[in-house]
LUMLUM-14697 format. One record per atom (N, C-alpha, C): residue number from 1; atom name; x, z, y. Coordinates in Angstrom, 3 decimals. Atoms other than C-alpha are relative to their C-alpha. Layout:
BEGIN
ATOM NUM CA X Z Y
...
//
This chain:
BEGIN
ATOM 1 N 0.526 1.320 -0.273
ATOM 1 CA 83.240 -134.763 -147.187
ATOM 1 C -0.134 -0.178 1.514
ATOM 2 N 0.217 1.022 -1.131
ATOM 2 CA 83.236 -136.800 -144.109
ATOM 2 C -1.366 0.312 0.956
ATOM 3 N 1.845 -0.056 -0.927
ATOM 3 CA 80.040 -135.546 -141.659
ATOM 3 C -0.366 -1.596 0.568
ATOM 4 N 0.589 1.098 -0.142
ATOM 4 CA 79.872 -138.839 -140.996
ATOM 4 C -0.456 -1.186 -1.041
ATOM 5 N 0.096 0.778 1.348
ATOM 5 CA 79.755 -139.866 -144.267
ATOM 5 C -1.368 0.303 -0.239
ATOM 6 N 1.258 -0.597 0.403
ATOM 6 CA 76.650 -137.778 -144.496
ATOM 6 C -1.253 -0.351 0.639
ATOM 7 N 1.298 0.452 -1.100
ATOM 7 CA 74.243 -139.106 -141.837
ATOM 7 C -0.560 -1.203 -0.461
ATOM 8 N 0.814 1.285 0.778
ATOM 8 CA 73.794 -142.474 -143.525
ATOM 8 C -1.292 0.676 -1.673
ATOM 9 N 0.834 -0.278 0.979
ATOM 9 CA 72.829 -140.937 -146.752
ATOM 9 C -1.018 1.030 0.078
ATOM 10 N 0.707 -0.806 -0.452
ATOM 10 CA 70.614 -138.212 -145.046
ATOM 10 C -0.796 -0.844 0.244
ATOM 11 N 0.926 0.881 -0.136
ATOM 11 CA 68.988 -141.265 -143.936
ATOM 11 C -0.564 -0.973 -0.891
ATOM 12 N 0.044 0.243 1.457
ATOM 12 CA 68.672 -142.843 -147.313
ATOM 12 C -1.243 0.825 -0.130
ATOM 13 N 0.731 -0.401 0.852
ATOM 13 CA 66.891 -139.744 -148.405
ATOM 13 C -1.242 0.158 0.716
ATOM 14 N 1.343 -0.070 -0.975
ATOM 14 CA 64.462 -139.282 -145.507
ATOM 14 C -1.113 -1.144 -0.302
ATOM 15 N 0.959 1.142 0.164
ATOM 15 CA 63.259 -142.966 -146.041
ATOM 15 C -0.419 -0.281 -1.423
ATOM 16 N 0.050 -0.499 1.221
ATOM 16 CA 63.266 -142.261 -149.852
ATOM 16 C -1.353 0.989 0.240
ATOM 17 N 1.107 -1.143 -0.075
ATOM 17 CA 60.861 -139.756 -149.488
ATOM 17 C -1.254 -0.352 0.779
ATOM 18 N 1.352 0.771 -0.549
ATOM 18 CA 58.785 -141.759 -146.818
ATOM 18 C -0.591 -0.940 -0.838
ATOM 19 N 0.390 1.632 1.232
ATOM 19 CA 58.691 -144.552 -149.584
ATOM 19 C -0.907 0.823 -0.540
ATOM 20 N 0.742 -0.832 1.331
ATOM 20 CA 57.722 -142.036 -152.309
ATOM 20 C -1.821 0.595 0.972
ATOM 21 N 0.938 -0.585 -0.729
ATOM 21 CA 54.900 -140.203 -150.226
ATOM 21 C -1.217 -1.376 0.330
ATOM 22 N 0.674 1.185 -0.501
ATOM 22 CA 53.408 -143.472 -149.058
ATOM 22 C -0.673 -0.646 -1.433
ATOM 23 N 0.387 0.555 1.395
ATOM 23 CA 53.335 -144.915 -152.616
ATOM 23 C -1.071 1.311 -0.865
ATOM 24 N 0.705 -1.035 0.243
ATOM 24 CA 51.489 -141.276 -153.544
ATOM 24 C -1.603 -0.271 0.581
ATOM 25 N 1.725 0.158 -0.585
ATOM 25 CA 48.785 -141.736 -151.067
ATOM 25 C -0.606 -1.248 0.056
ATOM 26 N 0.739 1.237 0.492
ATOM 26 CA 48.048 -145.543 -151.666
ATOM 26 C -0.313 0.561 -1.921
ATOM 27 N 0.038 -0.176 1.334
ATOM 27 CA 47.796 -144.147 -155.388
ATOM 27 C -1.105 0.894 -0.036
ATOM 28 N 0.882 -0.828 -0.559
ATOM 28 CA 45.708 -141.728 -154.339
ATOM 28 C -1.339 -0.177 0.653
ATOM 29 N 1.084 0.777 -0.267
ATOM 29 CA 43.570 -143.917 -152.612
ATOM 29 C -0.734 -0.920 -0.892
ATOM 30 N 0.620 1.099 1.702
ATOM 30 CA 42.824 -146.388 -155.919
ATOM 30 C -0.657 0.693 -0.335
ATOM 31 N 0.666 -0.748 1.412
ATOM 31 CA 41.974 -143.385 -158.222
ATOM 31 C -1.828 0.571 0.748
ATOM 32 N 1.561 -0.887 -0.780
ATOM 32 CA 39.345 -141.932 -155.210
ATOM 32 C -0.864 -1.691 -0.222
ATOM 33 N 0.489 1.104 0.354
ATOM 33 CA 38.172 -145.846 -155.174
ATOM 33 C -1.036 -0.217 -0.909
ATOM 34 N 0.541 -0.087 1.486
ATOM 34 CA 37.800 -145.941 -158.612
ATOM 34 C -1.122 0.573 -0.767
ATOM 35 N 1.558 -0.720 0.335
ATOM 35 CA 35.147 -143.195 -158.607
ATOM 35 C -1.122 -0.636 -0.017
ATOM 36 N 1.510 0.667 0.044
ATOM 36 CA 31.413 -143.756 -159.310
ATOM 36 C -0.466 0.232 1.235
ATOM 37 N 0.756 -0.027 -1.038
ATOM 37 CA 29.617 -144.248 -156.046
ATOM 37 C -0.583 1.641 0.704
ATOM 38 N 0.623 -0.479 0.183
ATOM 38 CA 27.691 -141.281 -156.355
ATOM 38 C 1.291 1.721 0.040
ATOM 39 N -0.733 -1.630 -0.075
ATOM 39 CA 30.946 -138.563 -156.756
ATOM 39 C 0.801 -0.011 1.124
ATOM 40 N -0.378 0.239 -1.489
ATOM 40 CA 32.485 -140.577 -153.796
ATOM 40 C -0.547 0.900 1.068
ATOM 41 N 0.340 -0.446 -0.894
ATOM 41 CA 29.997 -139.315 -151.868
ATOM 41 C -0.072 1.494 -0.049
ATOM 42 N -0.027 -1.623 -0.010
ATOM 42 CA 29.875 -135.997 -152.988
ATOM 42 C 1.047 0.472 0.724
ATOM 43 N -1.077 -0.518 -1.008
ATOM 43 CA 33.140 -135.423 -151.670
ATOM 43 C 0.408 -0.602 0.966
ATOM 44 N 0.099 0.437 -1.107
ATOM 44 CA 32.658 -137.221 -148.740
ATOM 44 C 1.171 -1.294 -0.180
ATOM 45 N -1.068 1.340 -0.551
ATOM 45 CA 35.138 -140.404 -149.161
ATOM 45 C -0.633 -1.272 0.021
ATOM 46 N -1.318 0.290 -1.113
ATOM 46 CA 36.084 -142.583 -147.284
ATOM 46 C -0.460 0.457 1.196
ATOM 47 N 0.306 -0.264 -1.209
ATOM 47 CA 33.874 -141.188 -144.376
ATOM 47 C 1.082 1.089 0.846
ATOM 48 N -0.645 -1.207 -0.281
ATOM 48 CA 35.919 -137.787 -144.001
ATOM 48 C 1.733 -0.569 0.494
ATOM 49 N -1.471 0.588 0.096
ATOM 49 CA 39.571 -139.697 -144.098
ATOM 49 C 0.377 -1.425 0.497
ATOM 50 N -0.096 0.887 -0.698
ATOM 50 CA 38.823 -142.531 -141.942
ATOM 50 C 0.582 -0.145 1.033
ATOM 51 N -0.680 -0.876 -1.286
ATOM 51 CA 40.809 -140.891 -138.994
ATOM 51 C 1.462 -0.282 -0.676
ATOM 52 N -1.055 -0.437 0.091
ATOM 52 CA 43.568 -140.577 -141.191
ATOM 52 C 0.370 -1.037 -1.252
ATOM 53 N -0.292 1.686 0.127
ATOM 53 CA 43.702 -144.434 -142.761
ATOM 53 C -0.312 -0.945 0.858
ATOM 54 N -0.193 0.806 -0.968
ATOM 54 CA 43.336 -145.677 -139.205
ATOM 54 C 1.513 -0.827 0.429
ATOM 55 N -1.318 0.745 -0.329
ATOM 55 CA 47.084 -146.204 -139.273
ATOM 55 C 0.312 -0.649 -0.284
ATOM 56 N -0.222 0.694 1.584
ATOM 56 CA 47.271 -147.780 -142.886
ATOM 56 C -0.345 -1.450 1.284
ATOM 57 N 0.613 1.305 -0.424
ATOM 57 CA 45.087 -150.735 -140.488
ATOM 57 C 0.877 -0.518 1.086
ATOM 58 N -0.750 0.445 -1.376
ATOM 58 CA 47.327 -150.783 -137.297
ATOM 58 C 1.037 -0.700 -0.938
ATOM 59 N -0.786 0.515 0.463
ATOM 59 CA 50.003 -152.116 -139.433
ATOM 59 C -0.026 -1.314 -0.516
ATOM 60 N 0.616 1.491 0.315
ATOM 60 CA 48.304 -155.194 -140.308
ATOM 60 C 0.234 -0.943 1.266
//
């Protein structure tokens, strides 16, 4: 095959995988949501992971 044939679809799968991953951790974020108040805090969310859904906001 063509190495140049291959760089498009290398790039395909990279952004494939950024999709998937992204759609994981918004999914990820619902179910923690979803918790009762009370087990939220037990495991510290959203305080602990506020650093690291500062980006999720820049995109707005």
């Amino acid at each position: 095959m063509n190495p140049f044939t291959l760089a498009p679809m290398a790039a395909i799968g990279r952004y494939a995988a950024n999709l998937r991953a992204l759609r994981q951790n918004i999914r990820t974020e619902r179910i923690l949501n979803a918790l009762p108040a009370n087990v939220r805090r037990d495991i510290g969310w959203p305080e602990i992971y506020e650093d690291r859904r500062s980006w999720w906001r820049r995109l707005d």
